[in-house]
C-alpha positions as CSV (number, residue, x, y, z in Angstrom):
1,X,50.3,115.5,128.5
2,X,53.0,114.8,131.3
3,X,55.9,115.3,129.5
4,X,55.8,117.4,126.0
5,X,58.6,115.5,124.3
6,X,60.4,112.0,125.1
7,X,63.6,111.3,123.8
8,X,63.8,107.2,123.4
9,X,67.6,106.3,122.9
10,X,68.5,102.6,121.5
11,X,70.6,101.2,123.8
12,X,70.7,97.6,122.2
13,X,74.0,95.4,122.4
14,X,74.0,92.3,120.2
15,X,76.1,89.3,121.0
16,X,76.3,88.3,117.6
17,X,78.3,90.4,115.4
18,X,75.3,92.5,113.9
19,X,75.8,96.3,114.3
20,X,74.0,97.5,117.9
21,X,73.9,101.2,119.0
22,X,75.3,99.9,122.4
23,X,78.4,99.4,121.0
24,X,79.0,103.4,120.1
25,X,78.6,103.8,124.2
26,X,74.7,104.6,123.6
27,X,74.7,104.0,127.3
28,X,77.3,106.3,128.3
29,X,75.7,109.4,125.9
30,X,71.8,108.7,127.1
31,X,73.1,109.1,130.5
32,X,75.0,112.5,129.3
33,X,71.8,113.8,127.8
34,X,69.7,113.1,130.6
35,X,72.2,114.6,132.9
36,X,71.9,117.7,130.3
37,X,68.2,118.0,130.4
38,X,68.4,117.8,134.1
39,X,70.9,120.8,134.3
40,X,69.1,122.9,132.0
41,X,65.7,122.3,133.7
42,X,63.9,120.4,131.1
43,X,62.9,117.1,133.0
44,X,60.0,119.0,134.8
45,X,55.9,118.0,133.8
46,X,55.5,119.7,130.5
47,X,59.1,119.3,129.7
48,X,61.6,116.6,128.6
49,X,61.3,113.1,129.6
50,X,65.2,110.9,128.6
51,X,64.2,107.1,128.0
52,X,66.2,104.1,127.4
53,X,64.7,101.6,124.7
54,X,66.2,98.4,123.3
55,X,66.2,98.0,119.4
56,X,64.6,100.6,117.6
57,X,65.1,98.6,114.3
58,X,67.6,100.9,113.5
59,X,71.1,100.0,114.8
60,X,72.8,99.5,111.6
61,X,72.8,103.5,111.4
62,X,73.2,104.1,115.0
63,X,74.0,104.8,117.4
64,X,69.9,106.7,117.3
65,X,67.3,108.0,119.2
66,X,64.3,109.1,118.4
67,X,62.4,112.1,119.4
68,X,58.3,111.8,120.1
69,X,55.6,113.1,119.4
70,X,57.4,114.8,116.5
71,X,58.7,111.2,115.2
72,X,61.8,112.7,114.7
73,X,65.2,110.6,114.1
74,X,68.9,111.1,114.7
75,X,72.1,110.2,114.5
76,X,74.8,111.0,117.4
77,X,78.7,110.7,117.4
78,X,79.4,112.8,121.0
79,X,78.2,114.9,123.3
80,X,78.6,118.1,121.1
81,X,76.2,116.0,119.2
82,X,73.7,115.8,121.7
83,X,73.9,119.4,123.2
84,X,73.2,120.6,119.6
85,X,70.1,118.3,119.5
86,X,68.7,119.6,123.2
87,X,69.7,123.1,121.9
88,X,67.6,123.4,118.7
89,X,65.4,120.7,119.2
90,X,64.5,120.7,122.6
91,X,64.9,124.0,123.4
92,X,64.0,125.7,119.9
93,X,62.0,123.4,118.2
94,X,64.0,123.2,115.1
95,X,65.2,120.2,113.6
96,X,68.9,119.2,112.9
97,X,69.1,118.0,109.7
98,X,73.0,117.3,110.1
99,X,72.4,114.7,112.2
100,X,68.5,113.7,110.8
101,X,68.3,109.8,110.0
């Protein structure tokens, strides 16, 4: 296996009124988290691999990304958000249920 876990964040905007995880700057925060990775040395083979996706199906309780192979969904407001995901998650391997969808 290249990369041990992918992070797949919905970056879907709708034109059409429905809710869309673009429109909490799912852009802006992917781009933050991959940055993050980056910095702490995760993006390596073995590591962490950041992905963009369009709809995940899941918008209406977004903005989300998902964490493979674990399956493992979440919320996100900010980057403290996200730094206590790569924290415990990535790093530690321990869910965060605060933030669990």
């Amino acid at each position: 296996m290249f990369y041990q876990r992918h992070l797949f964040f919905c970056t879907n905007r709708r034109d059409d009124g429905r809710p869309a995880c673009g429109d909490h700057q799912a852009q802006d925060l992917r781009d933050y988290a991959k940055d993050r990775v980056k910095a702490l040395q995760l993006a390596v083979p073995g590591g962490v691999r950041v992905n963009s996706a369009g709809c995940l199906g899941r918008c209406a309780q977004g903005p989300t990304l998902v964490v493979y192979p674990e399956g493992v969904w979440y919320t996100y407001h900010d980057e403290r958000d996200l730094d206590e995901i790569i924290e415990e998650h990535l790093q530690h391997g321990r869910v965060v249920e605060r933030l669990r969808i």
